[in-house]
C-alpha positions in Angstrom: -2.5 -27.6 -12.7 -1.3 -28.4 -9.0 1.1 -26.4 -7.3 3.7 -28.3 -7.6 3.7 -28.2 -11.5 3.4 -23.9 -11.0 6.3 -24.3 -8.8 8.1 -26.4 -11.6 7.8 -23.6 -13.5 8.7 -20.6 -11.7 11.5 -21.7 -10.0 13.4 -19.9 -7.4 15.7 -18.5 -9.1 13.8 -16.6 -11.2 12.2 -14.5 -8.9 14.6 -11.2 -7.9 14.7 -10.8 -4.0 15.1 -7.5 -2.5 17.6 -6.7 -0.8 17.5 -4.5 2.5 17.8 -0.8 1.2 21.2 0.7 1.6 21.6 3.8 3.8 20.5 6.9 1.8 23.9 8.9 1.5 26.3 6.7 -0.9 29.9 7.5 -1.5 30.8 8.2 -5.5 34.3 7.8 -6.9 34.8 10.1 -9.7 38.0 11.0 -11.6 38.4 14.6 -12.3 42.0 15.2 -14.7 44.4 12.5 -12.8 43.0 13.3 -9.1 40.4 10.8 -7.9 37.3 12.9 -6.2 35.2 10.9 -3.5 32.4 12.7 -2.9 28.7 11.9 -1.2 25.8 11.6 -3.8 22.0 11.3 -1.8 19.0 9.6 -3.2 16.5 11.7 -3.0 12.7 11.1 -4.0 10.7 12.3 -6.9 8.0 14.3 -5.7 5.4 12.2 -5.3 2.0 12.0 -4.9 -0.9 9.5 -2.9 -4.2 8.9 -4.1 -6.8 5.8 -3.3 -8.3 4.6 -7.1 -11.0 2.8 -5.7 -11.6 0.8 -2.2 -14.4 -1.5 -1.4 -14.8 -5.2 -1.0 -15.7 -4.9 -4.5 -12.2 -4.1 -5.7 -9.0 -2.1 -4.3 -6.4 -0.1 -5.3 -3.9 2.8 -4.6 -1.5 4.6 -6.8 1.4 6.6 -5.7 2.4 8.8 -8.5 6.3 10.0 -9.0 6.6 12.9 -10.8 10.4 11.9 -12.1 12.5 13.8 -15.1 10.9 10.9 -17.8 7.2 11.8 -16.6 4.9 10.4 -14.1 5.8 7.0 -12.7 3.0 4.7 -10.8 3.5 2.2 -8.0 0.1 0.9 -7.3 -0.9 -0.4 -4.2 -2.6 -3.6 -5.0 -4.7 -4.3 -7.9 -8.1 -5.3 -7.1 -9.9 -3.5 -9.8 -9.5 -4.4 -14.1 -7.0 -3.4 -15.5 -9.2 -1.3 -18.1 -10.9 0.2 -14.7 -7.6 1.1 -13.3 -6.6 3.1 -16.9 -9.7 4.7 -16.7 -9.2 6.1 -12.9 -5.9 6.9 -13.0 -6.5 8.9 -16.6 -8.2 10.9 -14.3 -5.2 11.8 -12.4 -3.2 12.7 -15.6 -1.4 8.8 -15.9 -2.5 5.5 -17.5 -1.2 1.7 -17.2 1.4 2.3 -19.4 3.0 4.5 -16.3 3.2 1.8 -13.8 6.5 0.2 -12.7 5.4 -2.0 -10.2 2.4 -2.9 -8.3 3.1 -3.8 -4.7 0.6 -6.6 -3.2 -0.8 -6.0 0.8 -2.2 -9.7 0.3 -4.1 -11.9 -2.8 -7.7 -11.9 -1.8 -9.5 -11.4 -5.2 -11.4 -7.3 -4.1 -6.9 -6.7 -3.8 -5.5 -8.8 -6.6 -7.6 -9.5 -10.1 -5.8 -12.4 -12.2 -6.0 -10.1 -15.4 -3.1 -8.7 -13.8 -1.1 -11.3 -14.5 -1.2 -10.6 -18.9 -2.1 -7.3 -18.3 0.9 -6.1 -16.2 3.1 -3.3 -19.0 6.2 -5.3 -19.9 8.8 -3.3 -17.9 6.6 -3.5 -14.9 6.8 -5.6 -11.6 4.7 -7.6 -8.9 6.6 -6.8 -5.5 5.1 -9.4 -3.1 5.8 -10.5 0.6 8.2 -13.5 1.3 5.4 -15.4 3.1 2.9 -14.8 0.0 5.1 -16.8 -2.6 2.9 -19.3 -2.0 -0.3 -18.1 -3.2 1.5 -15.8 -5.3 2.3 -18.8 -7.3 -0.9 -20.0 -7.2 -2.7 -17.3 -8.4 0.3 -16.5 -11.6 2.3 -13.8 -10.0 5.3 -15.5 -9.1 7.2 -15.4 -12.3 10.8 -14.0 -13.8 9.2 -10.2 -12.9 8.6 -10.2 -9.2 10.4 -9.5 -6.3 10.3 -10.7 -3.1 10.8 -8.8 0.0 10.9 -9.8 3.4 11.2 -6.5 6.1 12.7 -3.6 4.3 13.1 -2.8 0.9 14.1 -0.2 -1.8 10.8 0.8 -3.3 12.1 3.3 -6.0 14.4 6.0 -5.9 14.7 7.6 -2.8 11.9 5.9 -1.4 12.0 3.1 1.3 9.8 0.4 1.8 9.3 -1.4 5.7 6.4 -4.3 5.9 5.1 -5.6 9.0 2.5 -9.1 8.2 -0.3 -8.3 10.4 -3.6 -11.5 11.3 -6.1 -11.3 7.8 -7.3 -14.7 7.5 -5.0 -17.2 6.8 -2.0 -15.6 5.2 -2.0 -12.4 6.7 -1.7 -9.1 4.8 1.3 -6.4 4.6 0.9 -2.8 6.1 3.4 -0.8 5.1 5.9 2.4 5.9 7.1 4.1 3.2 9.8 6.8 3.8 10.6 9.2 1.1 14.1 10.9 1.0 14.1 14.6 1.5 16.9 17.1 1.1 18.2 18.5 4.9 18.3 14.8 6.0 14.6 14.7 6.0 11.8 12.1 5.4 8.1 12.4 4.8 6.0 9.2 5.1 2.9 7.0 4.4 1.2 4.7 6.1 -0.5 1.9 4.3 -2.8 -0.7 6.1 -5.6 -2.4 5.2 -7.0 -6.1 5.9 -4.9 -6.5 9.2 -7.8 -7.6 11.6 -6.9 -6.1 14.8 -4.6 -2.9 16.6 -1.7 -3.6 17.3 1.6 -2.1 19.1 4.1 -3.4 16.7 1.7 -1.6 13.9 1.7 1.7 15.7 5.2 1.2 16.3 5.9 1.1 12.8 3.6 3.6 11.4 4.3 6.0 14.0 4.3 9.7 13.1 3.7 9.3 9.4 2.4 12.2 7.2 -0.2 11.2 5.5 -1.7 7.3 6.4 -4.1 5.2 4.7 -6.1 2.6 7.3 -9.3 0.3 7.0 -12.2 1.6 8.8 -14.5 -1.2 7.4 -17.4 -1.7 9.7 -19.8 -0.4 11.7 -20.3 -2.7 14.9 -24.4 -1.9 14.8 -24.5 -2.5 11.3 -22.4 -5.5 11.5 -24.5 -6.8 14.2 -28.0 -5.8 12.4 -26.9 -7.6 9.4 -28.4 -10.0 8.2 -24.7 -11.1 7.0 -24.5 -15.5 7.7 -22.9 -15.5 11.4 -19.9 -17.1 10.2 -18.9 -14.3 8.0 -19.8 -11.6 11.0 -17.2 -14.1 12.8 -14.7 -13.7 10.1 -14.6 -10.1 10.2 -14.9 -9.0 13.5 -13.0 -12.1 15.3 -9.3 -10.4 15.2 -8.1 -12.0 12.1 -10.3 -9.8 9.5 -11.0 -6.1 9.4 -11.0 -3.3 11.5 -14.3 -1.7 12.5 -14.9 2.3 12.8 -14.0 2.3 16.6 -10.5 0.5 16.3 -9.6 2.3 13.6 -9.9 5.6 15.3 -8.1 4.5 17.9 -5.2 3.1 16.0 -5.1 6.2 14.2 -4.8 8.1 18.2 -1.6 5.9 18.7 0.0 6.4 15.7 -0.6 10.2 15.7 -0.6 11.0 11.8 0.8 14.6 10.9 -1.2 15.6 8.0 -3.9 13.3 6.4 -5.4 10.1 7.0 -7.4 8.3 4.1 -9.9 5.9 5.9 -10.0 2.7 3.1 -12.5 -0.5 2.5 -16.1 0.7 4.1 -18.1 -2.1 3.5 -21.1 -0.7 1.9 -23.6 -2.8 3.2 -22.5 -2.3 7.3 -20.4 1.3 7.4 -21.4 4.9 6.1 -19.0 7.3 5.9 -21.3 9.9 8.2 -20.7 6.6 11.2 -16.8 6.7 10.3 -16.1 10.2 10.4 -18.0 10.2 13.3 -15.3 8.2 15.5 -12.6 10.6 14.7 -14.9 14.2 15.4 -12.4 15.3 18.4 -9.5 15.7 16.2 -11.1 16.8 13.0 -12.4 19.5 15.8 -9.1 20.1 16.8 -7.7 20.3 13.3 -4.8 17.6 14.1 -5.4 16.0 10.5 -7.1 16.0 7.1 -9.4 13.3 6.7 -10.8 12.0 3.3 -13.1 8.9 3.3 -12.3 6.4 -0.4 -14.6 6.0 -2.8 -15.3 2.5 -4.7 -16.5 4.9 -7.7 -13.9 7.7 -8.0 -10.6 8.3 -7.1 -9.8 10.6 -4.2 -8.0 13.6 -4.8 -4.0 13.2 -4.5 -2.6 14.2 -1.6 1.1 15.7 -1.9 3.9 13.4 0.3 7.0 15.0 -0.7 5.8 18.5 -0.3 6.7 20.9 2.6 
């Protein structure tokens, strides 16, 4: 079927655009006896947890966990793995498919988005997708009556607030992502999510500046890259700006946006990275203790790392 029969039918109207989130602090009209009380209600997160399920060009995905008054909640962070894979890893965290309420999509490049998704997603759950990746959203089934469409800022979940910025990945172009979690005091603790954005860049920093914890593609060695024996027109593709960022630019991305607490370095391509040549770039501030750093595995989950915790 052409796109303009999946366009026929999923029309606009029945996807649910986000809205830009409201400012934190909301005013609440209550009546108390005969006396109306205004008084000023905050959203604040569920303690929440971050943990990488699995990243590789084989399959990637991300999970952060809500620990809410109903149980744990999920937001995945794309869903590159089977749906029976993701069950399995995140059963290993304590949760399971059945805790997801959304999975939000960086881009649809088959290692981020498996179609068995599509059947697959629980029933009260939701694909939360970029305005400029209706397109292939459609295309690949994920533009139906449960997804939402954001453009620059959203409300993720309670408490918790979503900013995208589309960075260069191929064609399309992929989401990183801010995501700012309500604390009591007026405070905010952060993560940083980005992943297939093919070069540094100021705006990203900008945006991801001073997060707690981030999560950033370090996917090639340049060496390894170079000694490949990789066809030169996908050496091109990765390393020409508009694909993935090697070991090198990822460190110093990581220098300008100056995370607090933890960095997770995502999608090392097996056959041109090792973790031992990744860590390797960042040595001066694992020496000066200025961060945590975990590399992702594409065969275990990574421990989850606390956001909303002091």
């Amino acid at each position: 079927m052409g796109e303009q029969g999946l366009q026929e039918q999923r029309p606009d109207d029945a996807v649910r655009h986000l809205a830009p989130p409201e400012l934190w602090d909301e005013l609440v009209d209550e009546a108390v006896g005969e006396v109306r009380v205004i008084h000023r209600h905050t959203k604040f997160a569920a303690p929440a947890r971050f943990a990488v399920l699995s990243s590789s060009s084989s399959g990637n995905s991300s999970v952060i966990l809500h620990q809410t008054s109903s149980g744990t909640r999920a937001t995945l962070i794309d869903c590159g793995l089977s749906p029976k894979r993701t069950n399995e890893l995140l059963e290993t965290l304590g949760a399971s498919i059945d805790c997801i309420d959304r999975i939000v999509m960086t881009h649809f490049d088959s290692d981020h988005f498996n179609s068995s998704w599509v059947s697959a997603l629980p029933d009260h759950a939701r694909f939360v997708v970029h305005r400029g990746h209706r397109g292939v959203a459609g295309r690949r089934g994920a533009l139906t009556r449960r997804t939402d469409v954001f453009d620059d800022t959203f409300e993720l979940a309670h408490g918790v607030r979503g900013r995208a910025i589309l960075m260069k990945h191929d064609d399309l172009g992929a989401s990183a992502f801010r995501f700012d979690f309500a604390m009591p005091g007026g405070r905010t603790r952060s993560l940083g999510y980005a992943t297939d954005i093919g070069a540094p860049s100021q705006a990203l920093a900008r945006t991801l500046m001073g997060v707690d914890v981030l999560a950033i593609e370090s996917n090639y060695c340049p060496v390894l890259q170079r000694e490949s024996d990789r066809p030169i027109y996908l050496k091109r593709r990765i390393t020409g700006g508009s694909g993935h960022l090697s070991n090198g630019q990822c460190a110093s991305l990581v220098r300008a946006i100056g995370p607090r607490r933890a960095v997770v370095l995502l999608h090392l391509s097996r056959d041109c990275n090792t973790p031992e040549a990744a860590l390797l770039e960042h040595a001066p501030e694992l020496e000066a203790g200025l961060y945590d750093l975990v590399v992702a595995s594409p065969d275990a989950a990574t421990e989850p790392i606390p956001l909303t915790a002091d």
